[in-house]
C-alpha positions as CSV (number, residue, x, y, z in Angstrom):
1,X,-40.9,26.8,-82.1
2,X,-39.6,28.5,-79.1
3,X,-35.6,28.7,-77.9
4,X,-34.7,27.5,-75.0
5,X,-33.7,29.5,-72.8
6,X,-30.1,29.9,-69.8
7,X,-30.9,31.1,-67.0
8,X,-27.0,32.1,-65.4
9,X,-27.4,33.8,-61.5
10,X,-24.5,35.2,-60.2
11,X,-23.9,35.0,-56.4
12,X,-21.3,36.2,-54.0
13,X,-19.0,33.8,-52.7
14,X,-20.4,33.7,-49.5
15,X,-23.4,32.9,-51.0
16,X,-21.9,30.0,-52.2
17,X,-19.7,28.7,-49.5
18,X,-21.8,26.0,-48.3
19,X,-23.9,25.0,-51.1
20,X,-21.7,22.5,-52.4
21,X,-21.2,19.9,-49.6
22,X,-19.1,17.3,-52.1
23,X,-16.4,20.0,-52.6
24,X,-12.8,18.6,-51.6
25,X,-11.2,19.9,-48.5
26,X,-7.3,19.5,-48.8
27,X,-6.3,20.3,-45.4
28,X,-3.1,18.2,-44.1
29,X,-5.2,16.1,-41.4
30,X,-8.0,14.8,-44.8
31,X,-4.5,14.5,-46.8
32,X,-3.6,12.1,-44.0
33,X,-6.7,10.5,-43.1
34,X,-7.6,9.8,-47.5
35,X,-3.7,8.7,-47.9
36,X,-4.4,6.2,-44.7
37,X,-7.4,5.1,-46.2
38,X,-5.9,4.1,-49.8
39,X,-3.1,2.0,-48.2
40,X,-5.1,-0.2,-46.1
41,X,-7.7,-0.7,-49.4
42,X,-4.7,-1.1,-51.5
43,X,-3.5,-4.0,-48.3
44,X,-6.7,-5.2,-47.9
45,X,-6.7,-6.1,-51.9
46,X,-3.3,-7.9,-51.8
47,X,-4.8,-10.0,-48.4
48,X,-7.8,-11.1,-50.3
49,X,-5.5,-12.4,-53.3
50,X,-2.8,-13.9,-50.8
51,X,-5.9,-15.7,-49.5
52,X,-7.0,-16.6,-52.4
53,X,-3.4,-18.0,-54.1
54,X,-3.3,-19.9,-50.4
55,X,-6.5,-21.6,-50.6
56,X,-5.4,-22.7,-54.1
57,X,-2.7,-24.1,-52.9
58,X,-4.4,-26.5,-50.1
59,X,-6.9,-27.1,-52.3
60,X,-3.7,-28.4,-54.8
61,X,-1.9,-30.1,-52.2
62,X,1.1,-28.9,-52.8
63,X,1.7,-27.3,-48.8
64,X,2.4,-29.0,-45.8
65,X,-0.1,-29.2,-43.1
66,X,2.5,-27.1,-41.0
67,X,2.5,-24.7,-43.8
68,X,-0.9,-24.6,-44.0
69,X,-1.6,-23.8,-40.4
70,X,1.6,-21.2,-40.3
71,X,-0.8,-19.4,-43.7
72,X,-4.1,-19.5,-41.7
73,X,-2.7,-17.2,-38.7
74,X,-0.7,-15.1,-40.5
75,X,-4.1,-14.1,-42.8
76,X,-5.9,-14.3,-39.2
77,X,-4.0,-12.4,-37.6
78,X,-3.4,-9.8,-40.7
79,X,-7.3,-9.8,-41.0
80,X,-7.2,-8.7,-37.1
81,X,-4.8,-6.1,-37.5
82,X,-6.5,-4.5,-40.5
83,X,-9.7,-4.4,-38.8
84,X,-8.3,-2.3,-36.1
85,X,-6.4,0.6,-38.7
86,X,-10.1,0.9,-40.0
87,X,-11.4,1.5,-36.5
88,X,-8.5,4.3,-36.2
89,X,-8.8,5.5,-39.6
């Protein structure tokens, strides 16, 4: 039975530079740009529940139809506004 065998190539580090396009680049404008894009997931999240817990709520009966109206533009209007952060970001 034959062993299998390792091949190891050793390379300069030019060489290897660009060969690994996945690699993490930690400069302060991605720092920025990866720290703007976790917030509006993590506020994107808490608008889907908010949502959610609102349409429970109608769907209960237990809100006015003035506060049901004042909970359908404020998720509009946060919808709207999150849209546009992930056009800048």
């Amino acid at each position: 039975m034959d062993k299998p065998s390792i091949v190891i190539t050793v390379k300069e580090p030019e060489e290897v530079k660009d060969t690994n396009p996945e690699r993490i680049n930690i400069g302060p404008k991605n720092v920025e740009k990866g720290l703007a894009k976790l917030v509006l997931t993590l506020v994107e999240l808490i608008r889907k529940l908010l949502e959610k817990q609102a349409m429970r709520r109608i769907e209960a009966g237990s809100l006015s139809d003035e506060e049901v109206e004042r909970i359908g533009e404020t998720l509009l209007k946060l919808e709207n506004k999150m849209q546009e952060l992930k056009e800048i970001f």
